[in-house]
OpenMM code with the backbone's topology and positions (N, CA, C; nanometers):
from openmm import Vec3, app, unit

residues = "UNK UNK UNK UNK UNK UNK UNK UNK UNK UNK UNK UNK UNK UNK UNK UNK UNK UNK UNK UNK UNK UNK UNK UNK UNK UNK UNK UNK UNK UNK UNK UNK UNK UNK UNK UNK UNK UNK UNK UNK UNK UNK UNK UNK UNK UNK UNK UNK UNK UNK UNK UNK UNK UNK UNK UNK UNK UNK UNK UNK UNK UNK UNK UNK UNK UNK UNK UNK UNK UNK UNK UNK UNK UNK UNK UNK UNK UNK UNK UNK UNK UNK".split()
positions = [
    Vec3(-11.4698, 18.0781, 2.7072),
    Vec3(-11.4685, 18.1556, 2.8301),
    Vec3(-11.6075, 18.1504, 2.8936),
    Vec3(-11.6541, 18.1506, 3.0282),
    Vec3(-11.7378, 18.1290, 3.1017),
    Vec3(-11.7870, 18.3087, 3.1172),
    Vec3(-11.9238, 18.2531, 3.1378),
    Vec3(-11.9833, 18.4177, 3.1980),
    Vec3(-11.9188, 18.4256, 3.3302),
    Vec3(-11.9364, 18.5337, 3.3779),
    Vec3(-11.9202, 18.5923, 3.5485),
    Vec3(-11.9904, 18.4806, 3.6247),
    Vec3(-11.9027, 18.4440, 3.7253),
    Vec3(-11.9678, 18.3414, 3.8484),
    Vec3(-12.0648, 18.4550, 3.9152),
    Vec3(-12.2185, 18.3377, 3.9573),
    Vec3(-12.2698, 18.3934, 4.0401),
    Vec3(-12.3106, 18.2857, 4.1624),
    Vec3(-12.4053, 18.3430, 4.2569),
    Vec3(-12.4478, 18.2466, 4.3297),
    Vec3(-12.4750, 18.1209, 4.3266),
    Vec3(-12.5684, 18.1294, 4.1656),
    Vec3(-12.6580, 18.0241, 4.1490),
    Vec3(-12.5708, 17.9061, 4.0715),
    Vec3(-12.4324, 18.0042, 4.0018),
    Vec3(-12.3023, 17.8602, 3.9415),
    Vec3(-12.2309, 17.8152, 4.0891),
    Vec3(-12.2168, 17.8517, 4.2186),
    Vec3(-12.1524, 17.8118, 4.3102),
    Vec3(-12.2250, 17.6912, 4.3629),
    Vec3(-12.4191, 17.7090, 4.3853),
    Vec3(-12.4439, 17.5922, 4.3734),
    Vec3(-12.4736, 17.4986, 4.2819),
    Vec3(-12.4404, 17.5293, 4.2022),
    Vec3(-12.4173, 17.4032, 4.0603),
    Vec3(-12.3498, 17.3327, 4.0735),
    Vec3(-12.2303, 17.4063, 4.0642),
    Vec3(-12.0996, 17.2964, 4.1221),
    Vec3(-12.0292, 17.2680, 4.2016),
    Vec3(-12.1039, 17.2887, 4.3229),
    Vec3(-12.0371, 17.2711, 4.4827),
    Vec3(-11.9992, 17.2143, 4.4918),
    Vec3(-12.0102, 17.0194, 4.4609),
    Vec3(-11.9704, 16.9408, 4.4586),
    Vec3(-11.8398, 16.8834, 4.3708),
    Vec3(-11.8336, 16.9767, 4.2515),
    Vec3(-11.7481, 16.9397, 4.1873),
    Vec3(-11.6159, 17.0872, 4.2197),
    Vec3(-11.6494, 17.2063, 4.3016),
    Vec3(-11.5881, 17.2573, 4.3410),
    Vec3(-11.4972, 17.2213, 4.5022),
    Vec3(-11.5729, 17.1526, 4.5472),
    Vec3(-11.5146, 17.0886, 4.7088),
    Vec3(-11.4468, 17.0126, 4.7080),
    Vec3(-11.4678, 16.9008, 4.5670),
    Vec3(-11.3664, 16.7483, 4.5705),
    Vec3(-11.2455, 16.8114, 4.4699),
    Vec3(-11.2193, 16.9786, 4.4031),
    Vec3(-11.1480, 16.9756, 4.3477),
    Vec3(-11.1269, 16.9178, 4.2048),
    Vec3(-11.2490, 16.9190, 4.1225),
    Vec3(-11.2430, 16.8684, 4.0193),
    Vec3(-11.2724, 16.9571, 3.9402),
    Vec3(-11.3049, 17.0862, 3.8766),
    Vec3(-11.3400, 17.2045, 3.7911),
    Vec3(-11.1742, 17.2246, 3.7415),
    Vec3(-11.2277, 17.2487, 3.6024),
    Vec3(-11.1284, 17.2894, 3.5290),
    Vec3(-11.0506, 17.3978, 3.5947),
    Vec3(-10.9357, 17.4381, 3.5895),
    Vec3(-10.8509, 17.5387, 3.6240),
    Vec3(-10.9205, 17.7086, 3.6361),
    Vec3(-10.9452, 17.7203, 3.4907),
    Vec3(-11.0639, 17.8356, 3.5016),
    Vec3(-11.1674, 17.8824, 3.5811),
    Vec3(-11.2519, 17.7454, 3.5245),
    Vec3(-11.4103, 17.7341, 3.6597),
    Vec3(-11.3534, 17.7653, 3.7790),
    Vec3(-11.2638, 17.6724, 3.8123),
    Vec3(-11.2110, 17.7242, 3.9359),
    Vec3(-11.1906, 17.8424, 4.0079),
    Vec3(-11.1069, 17.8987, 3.9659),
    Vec3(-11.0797, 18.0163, 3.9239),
    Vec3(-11.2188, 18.1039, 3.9603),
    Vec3(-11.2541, 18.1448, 3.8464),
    Vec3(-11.3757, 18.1762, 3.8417),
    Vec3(-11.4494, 18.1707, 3.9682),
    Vec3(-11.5306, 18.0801, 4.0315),
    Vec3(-11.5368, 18.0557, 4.1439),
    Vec3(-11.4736, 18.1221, 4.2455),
    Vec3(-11.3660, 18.0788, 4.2757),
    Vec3(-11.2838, 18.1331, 4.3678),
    Vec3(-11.2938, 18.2829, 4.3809),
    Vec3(-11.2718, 18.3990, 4.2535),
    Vec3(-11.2823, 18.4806, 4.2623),
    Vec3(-11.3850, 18.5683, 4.3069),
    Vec3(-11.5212, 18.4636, 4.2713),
    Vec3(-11.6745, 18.4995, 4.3351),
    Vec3(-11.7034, 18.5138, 4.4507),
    Vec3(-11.6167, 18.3507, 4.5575),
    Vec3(-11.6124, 18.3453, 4.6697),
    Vec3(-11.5272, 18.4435, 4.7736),
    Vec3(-11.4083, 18.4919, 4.7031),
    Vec3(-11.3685, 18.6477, 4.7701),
    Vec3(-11.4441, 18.7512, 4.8133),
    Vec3(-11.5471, 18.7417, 4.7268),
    Vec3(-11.6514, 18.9087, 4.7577),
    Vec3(-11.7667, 18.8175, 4.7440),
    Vec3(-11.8296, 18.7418, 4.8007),
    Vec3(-11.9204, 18.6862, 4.8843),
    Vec3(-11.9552, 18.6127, 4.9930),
    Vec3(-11.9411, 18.6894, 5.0856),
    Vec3(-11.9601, 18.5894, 5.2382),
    Vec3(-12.0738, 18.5146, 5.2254),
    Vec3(-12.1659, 18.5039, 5.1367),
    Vec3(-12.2741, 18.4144, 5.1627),
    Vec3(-12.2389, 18.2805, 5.1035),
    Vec3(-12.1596, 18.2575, 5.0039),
    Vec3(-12.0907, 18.1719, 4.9484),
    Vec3(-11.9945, 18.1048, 5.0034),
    Vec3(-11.8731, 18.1658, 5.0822),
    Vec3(-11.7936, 18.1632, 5.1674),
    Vec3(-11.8608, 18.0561, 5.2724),
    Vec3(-11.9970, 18.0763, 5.3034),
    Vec3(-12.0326, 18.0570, 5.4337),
    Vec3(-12.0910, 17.8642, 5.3725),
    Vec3(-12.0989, 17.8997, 5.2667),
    Vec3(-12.1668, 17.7720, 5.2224),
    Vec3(-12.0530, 17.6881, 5.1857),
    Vec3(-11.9338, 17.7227, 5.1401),
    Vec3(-11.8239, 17.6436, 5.1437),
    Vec3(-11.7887, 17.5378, 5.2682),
    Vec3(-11.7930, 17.6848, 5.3535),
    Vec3(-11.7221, 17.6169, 5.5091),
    Vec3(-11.7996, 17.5605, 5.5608),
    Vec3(-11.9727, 17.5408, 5.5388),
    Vec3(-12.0311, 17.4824, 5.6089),
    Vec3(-12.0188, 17.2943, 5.5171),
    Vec3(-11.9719, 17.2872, 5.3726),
    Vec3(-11.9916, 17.1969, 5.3220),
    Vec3(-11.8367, 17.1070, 5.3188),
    Vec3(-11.7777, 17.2061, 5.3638),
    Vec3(-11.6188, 17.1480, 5.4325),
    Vec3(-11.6552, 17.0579, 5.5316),
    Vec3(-11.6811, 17.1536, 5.6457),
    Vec3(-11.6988, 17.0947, 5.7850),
    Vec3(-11.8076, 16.9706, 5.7991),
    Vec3(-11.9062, 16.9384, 5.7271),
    Vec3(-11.9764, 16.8253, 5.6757),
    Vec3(-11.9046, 16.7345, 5.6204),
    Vec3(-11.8122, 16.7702, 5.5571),
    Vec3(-11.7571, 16.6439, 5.4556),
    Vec3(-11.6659, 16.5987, 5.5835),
    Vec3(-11.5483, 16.6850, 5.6835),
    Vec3(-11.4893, 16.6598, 5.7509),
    Vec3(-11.5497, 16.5945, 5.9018),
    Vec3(-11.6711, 16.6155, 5.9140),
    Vec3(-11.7518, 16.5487, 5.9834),
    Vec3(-11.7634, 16.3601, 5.9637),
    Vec3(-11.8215, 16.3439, 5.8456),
    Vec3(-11.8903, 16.2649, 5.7878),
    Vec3(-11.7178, 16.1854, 5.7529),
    Vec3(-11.6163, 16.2026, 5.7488),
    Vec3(-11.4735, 16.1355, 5.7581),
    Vec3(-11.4869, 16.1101, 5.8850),
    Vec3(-11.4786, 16.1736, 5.9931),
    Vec3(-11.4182, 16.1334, 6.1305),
    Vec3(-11.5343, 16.0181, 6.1847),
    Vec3(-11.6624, 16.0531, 6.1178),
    Vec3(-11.7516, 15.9389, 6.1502),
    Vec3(-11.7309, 15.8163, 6.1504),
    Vec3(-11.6394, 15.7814, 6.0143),
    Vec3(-11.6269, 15.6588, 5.8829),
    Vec3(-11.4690, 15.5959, 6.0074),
    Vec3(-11.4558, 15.6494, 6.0910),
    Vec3(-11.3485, 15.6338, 6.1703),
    Vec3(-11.3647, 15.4766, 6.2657),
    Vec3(-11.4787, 15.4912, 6.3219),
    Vec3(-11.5088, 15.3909, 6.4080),
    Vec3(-11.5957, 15.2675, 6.2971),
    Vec3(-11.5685, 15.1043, 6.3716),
    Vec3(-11.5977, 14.9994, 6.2892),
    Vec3(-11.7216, 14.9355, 6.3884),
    Vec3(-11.7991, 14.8561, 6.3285),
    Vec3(-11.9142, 14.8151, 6.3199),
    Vec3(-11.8437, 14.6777, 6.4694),
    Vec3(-11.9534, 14.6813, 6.5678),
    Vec3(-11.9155, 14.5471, 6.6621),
    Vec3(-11.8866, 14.4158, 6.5606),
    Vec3(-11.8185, 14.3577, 6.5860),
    Vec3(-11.7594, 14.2034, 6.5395),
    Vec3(-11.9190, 14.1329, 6.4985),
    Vec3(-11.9818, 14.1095, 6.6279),
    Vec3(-12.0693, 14.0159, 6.5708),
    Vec3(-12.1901, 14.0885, 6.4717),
    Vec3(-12.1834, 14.2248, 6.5177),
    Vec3(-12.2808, 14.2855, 6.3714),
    Vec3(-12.2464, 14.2880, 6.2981),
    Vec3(-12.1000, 14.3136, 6.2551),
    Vec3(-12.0400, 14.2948, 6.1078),
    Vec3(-12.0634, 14.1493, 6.0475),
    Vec3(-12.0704, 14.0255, 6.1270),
    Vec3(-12.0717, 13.9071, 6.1228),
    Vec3(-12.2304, 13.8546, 6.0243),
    Vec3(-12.3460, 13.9346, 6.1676),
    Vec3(-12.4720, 13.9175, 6.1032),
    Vec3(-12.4958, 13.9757, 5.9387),
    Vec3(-12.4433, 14.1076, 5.9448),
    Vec3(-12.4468, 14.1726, 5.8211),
    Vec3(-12.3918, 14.0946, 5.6845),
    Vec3(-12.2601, 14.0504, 5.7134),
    Vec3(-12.2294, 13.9735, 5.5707),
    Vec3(-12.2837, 13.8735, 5.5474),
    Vec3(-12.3409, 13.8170, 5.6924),
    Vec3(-12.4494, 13.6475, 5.6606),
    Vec3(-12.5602, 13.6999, 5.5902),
    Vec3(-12.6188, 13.7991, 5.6469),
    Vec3(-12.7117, 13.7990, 5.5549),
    Vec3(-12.7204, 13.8639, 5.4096),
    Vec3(-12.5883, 13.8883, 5.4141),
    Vec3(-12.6020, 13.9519, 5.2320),
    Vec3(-12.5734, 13.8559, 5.1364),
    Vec3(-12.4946, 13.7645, 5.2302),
    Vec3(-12.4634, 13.6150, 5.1538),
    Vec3(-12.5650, 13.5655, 5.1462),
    Vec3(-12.6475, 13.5494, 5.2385),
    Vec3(-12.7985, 13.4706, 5.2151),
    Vec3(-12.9023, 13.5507, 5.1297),
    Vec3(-12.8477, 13.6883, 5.1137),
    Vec3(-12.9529, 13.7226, 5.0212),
    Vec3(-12.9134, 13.7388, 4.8722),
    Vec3(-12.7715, 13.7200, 4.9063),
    Vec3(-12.7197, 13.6865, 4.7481),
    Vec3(-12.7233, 13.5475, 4.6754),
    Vec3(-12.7419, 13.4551, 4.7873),
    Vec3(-12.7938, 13.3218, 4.7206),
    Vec3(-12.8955, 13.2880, 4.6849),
    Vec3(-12.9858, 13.3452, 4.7480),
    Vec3(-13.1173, 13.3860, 4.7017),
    Vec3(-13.1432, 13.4726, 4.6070),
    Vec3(-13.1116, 13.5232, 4.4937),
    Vec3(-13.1161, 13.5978, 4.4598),
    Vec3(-13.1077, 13.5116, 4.3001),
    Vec3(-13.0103, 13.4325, 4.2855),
    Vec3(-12.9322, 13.3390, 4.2027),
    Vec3(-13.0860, 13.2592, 4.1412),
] * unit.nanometer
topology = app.Topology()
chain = topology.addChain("A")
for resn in residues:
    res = topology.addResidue(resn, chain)
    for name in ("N", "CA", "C"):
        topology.addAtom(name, app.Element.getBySymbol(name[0]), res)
């Protein structure tokens, strides 16, 4: 069994609390912290809206011929490399 969630376990595992990966408990746990803390709360939604940001970004593709330059030169720097 885990001690009482506090602030300082919310940022521990923010990351592994946002993508949904904490054991059932932790979770839990968590969650129950984030009920009776708006300061926590606030750090959730701000690390939501970042992640959901940083998706809609990944939306648009690179111009043709920059994508073009880009793989030439990773090819050329991967032959070089050899």
């Amino acid at each position: 069994m885990h001690k009482p969630c506090c602030c300082a376990d919310l940022i521990d595992c923010l990351d592994a609390f946002t993508d949904e990966v904490l054991d059932e408990v932790r979770r839990a746990e968590i969650e129950q912290h984030v009920l009776n803390c708006p300061h926590c709360r606030a750090i959730i939604r701000r690390e939501l809206r970042l992640r959901q940001r940083v998706r809609e970004c990944n939306q648009y593709s690179a111009p043709v011929q920059l994508r073009a330059k880009v793989i030439m030169r990773l090819r050329t720097t991967h032959l070089q490399a050899r």
